[in-house]
RODO-2510 file (C-alpha; in nm, 4 decimals, decimal comma):
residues 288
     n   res          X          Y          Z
     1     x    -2,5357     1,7279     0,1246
     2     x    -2,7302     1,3723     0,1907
     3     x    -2,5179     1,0689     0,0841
     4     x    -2,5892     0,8858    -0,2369
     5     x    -2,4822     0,5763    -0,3337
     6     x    -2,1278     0,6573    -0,3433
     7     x    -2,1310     0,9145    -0,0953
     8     x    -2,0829     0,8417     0,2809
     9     x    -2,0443     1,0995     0,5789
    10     x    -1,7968     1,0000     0,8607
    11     x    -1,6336     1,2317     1,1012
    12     x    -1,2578     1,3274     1,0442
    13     x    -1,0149     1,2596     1,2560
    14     x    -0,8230     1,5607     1,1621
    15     x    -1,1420     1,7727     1,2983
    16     x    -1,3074     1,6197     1,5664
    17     x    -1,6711     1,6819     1,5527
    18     x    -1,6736     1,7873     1,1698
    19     x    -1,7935     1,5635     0,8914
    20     x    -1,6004     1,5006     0,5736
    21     x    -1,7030     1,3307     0,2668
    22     x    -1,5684     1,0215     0,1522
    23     x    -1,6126     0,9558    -0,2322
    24     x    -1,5613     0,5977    -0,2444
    25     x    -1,6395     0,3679    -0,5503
    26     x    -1,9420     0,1463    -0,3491
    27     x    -2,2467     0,0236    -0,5369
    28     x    -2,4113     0,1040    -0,1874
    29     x    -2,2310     0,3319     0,0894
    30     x    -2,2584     0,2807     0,4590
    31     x    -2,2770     0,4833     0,7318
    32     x    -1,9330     0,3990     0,9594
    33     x    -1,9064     0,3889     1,3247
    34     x    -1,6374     0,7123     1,4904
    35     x    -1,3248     0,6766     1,3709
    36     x    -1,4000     0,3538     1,1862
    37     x    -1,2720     0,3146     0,8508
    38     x    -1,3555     0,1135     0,5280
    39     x    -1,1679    -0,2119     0,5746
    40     x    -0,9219    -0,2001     0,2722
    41     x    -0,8671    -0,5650     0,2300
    42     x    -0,9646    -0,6779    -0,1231
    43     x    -1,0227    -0,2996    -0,2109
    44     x    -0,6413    -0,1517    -0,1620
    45     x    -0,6037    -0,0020    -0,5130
    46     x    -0,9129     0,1085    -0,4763
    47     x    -0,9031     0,5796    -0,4427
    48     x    -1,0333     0,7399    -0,1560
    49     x    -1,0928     1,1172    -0,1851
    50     x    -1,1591     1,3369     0,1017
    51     x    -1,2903     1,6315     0,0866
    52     x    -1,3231     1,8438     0,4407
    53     x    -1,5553     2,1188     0,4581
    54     x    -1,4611     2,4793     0,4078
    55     x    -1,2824     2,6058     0,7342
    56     x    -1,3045     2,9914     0,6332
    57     x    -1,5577     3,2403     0,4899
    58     x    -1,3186     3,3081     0,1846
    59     x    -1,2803     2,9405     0,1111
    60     x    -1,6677     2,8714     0,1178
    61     x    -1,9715     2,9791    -0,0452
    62     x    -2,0549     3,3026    -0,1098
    63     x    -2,3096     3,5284    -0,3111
    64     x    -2,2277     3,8992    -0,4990
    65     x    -2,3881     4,1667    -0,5934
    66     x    -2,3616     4,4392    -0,8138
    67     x    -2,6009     4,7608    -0,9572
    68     x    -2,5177     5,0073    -1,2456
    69     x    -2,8010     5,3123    -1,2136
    70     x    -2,8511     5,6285    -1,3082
    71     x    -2,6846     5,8526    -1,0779
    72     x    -2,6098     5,8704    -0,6903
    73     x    -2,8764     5,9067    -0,5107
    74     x    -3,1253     5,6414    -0,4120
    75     x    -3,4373     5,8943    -0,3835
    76     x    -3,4344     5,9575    -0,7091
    77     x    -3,2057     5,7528    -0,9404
    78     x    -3,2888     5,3994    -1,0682
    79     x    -3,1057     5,0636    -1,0926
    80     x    -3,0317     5,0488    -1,4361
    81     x    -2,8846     4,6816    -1,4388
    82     x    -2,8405     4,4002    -1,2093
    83     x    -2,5840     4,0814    -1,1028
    84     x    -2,6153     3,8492    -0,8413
    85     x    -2,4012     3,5756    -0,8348
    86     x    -2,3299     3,2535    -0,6610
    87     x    -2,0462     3,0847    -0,5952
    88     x    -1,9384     2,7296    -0,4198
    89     x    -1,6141     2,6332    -0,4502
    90     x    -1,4499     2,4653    -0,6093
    91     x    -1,7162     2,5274    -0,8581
    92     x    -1,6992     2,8374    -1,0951
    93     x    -1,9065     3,1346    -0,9735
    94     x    -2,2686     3,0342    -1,1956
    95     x    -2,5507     3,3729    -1,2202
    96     x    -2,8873     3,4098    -1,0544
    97     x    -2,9318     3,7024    -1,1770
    98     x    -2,7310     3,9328    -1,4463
    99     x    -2,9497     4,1237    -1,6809
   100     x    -3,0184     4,5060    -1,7818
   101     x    -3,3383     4,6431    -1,6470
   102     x    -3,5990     4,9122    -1,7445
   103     x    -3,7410     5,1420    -1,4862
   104     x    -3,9783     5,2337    -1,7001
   105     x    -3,9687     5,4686    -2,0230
   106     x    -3,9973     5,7606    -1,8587
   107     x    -3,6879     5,7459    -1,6035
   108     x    -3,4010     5,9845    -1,8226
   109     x    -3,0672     5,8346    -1,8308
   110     x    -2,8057     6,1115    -1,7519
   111     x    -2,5523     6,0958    -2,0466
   112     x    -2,2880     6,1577    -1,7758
   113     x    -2,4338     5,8052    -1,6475
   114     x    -2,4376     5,6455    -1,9487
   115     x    -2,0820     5,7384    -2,0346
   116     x    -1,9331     5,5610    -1,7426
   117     x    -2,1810     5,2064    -1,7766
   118     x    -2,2660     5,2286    -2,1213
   119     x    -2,5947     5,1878    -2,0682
   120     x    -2,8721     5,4146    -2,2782
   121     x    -3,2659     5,4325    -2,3695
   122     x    -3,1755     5,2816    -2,6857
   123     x    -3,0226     4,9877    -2,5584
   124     x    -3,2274     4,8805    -2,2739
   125     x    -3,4670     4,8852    -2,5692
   126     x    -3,2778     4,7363    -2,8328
   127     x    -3,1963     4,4624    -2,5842
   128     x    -3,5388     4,3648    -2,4367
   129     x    -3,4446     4,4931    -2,1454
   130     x    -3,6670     4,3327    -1,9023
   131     x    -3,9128     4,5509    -1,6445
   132     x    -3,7443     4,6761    -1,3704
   133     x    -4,0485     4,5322    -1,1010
   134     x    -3,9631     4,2174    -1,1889
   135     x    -3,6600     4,1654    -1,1606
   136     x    -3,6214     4,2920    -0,8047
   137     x    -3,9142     4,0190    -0,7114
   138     x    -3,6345     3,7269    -0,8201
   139     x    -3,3465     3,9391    -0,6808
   140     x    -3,5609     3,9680    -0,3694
   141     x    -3,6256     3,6102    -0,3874
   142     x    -3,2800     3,4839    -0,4099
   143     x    -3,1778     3,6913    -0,1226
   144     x    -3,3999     3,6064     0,1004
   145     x    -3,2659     3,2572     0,0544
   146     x    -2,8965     3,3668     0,1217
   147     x    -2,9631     3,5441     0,4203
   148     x    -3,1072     3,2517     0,5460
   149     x    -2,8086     3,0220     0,4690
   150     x    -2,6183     3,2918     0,6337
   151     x    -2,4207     3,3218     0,3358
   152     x    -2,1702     3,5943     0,2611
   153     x    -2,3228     3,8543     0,0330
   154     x    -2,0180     4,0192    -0,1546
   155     x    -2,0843     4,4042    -0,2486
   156     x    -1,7959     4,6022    -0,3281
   157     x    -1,8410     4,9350    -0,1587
   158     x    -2,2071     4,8408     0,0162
   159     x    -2,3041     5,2184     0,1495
   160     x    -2,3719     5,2528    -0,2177
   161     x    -2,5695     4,9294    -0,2891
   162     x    -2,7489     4,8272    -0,0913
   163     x    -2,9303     5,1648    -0,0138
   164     x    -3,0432     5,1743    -0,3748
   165     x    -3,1667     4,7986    -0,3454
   166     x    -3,3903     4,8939    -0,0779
   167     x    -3,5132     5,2197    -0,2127
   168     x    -3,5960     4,9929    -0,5425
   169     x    -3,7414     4,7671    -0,3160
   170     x    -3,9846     5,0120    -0,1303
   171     x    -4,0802     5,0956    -0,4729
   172     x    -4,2594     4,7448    -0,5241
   173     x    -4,6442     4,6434    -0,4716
   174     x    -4,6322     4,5543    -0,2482
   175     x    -4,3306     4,7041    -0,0652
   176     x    -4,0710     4,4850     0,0045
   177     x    -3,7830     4,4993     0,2520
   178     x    -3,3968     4,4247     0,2568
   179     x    -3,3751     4,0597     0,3413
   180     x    -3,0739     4,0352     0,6869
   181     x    -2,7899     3,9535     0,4478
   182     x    -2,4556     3,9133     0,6099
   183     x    -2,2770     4,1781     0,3879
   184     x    -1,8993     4,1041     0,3412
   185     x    -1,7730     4,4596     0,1896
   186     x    -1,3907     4,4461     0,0405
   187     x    -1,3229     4,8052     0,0006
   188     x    -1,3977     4,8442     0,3755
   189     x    -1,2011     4,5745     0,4816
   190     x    -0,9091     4,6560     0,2134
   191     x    -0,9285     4,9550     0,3938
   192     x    -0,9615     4,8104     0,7204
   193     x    -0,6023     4,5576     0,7203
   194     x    -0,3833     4,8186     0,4799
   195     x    -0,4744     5,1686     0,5809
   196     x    -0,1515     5,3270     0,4559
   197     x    -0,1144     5,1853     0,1222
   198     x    -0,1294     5,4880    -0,1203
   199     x    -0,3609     5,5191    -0,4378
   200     x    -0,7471     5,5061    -0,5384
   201     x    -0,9321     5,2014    -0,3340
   202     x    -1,1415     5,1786    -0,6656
   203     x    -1,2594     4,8208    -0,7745
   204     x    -1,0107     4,8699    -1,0557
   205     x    -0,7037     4,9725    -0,8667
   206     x    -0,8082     4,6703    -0,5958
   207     x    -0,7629     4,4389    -0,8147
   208     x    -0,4325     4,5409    -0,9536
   209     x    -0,3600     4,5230    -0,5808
   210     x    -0,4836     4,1615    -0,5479
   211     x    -0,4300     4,0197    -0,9252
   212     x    -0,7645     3,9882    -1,0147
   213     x    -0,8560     4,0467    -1,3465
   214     x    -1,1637     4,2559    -1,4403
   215     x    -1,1869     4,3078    -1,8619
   216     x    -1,4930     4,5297    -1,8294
   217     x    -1,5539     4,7554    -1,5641
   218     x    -1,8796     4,9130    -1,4913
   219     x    -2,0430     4,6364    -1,5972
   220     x    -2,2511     4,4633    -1,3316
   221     x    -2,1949     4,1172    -1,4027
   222     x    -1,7825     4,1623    -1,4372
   223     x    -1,7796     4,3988    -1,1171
   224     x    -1,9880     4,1418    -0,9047
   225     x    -1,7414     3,8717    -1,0107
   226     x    -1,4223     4,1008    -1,0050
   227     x    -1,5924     4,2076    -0,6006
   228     x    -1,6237     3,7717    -0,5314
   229     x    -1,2558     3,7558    -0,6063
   230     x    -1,1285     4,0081    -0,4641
   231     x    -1,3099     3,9380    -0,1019
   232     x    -1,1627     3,5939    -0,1438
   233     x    -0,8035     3,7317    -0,1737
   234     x    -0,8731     3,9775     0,0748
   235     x    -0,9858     3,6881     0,3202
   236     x    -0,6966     3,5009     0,2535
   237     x    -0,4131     3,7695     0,2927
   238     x    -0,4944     3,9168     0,6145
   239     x    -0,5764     3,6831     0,8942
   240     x    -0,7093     3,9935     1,1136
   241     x    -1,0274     3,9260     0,8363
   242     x    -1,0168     3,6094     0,7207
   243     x    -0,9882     3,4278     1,1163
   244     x    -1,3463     3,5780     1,1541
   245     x    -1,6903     3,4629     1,1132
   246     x    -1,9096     3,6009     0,8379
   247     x    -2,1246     3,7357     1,1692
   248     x    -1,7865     3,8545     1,3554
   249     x    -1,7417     4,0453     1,0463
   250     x    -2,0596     4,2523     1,0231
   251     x    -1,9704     4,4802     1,3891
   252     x    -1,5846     4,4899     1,2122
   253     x    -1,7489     4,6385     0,8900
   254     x    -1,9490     4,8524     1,1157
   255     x    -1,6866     4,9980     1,3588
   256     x    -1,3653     5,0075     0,9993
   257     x    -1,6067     5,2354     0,8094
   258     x    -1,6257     5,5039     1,1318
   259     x    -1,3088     5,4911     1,1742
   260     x    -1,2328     5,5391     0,8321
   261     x    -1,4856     5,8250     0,7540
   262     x    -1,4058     6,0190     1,0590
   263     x    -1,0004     6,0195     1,0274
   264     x    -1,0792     6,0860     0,6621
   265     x    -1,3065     6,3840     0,7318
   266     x    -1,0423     6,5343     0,9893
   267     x    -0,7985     6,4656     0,6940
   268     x    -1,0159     6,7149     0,4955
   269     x    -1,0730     6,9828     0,7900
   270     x    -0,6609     6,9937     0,8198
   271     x    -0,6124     7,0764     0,4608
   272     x    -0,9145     7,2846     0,4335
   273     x    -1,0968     7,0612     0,1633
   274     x    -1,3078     7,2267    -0,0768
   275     x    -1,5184     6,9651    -0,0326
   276     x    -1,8438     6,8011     0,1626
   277     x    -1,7199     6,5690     0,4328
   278     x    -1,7947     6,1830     0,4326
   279     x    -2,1148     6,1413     0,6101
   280     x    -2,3166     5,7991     0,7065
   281     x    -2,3020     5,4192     0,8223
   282     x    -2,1758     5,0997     0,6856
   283     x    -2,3615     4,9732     0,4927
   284     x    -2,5614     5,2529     0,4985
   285     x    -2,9186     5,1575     0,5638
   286     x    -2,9588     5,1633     0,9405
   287     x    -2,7944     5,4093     1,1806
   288     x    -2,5000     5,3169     1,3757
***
């Protein structure tokens, strides 16, 4: 942020080297000298408030995204509706993008689907749903520009995501490609810092676990904004997470979801699971 007329950047003598911003009630700021300060003769009752910069991921800004689509499978389902949020404390969290789209009318919406999102042919219609194509060009957009910020993007359960992002994207004309997002993923790292705790690790039953409040699940916008929180709390509990850079966190994400997957899958070979074993990466779009 540049200084305005009331605005003027000083370093802090709480951090060296870091800059905090002084609000003070100037007609005209001025840049001070290190470890000067304003000279408060003639200005004593005049307020002075300071405020540093964020010192932690989970106190800073930070994007989230969440998809509703047809089914599970990237090949062949379709993003059905769409949330990307932004979020700089101590601001509320403000949209970019939170709409239903249309794949197009001939994409069949599994009523299995629709039961758990709500989402159906007649209502992308009688909504205006807009075109699918479009959409992704101002997600695409917007990402691009928080990947380079280096900005947190918050998905809640990313193996899931993001693959169907960039199968959407591929989709395009022209193609398009996954912008280098720093993915911060809270069911992994809820995983991660309290591997014993019993129960689902569903985005409902997380935040019961962290007191966040999410009045309609399965819908994109409320699950992008129930997966900001949560990260935040997460962040904030367990040092092991929150200590780290957004970058230290991407190897962590990489290296909790194989552990997880293969003490899981030896879970299931012990009890004789009639079931397929966990298979892939974090977040699931490049081998690891």
């Amino acid at each position: 942020m540049s200084p305005t007329s009331n605005q003027i950047l000083v370093p802090s003598t709480a951090r060296p080297g870091d800059a905090s911003l002084l609000e003070l009630p100037w007609e005209e700021g001025r840049l001070l000298e290190r470890g000067q300060r304003p000279d408060p003769s003639g200005d004593a009752d005049l307020p002075v408030l300071i405020r540093q910069e964020p010192c932690s991921w989970y106190d800073g800004p930070l994007a989230s995204l969440d998809l509703e689509t047809t089914g599970r499978d990237p090949a062949t389902d379709r993003i059905l509706a769409v949330a990307l949020y932004w979020q700089e404390p101590p601001s509320d969290p403000v949209p970019i993008v939170d709409t239903l789209v249309d794949p197009g009318p001939d994409v069949e919406i599994p009523a299995a689907a629709a039961e758990v999102h709500g989402i159906t042919r007649d209502r992308l219609i009688a909504e205006a749903a807009p075109g699918l194509a479009q959409v992704l060009t101002e997600v695409h957009a917007a990402l691009t520009d928080i990947a380079e910020r280096r900005t947190g993007l918050v998905i809640y359960n990313a193996p899931f995501d993001w693959p169907f992002l960039a199968a959407e994207l591929a989709r395009l004309d022209p193609p398009r490609e996954l912008p280098g997002c720093a993915l911060i993923d809270p069911l992994v790292l809820d995983r991660h810092v309290d591997r014993y705790r019993r129960g689902k690790r569903t985005l409902e039953a997380a935040c019961e676990v962290y007191g966040v409040t999410l009045d309609n699940a399965h819908d994109a916008g409320a699950d992008a904004l129930a997966s900001l929180a949560i990260a935040r709390a997460v962040g904030e509990r367990w040092p092991e997470v929150g200590a780290r850079s957004v970058e230290e966190l991407q190897d962590l994400q990489v290296e909790a979801h194989r552990s997880w997957r293969d003490g899981f899958n030896a879970y299931l070979r012990r009890i004789d699971a009639d079931r397929d074993p966990v298979t892939g990466t974090w977040p699931g779009t490049t081998a690891h």
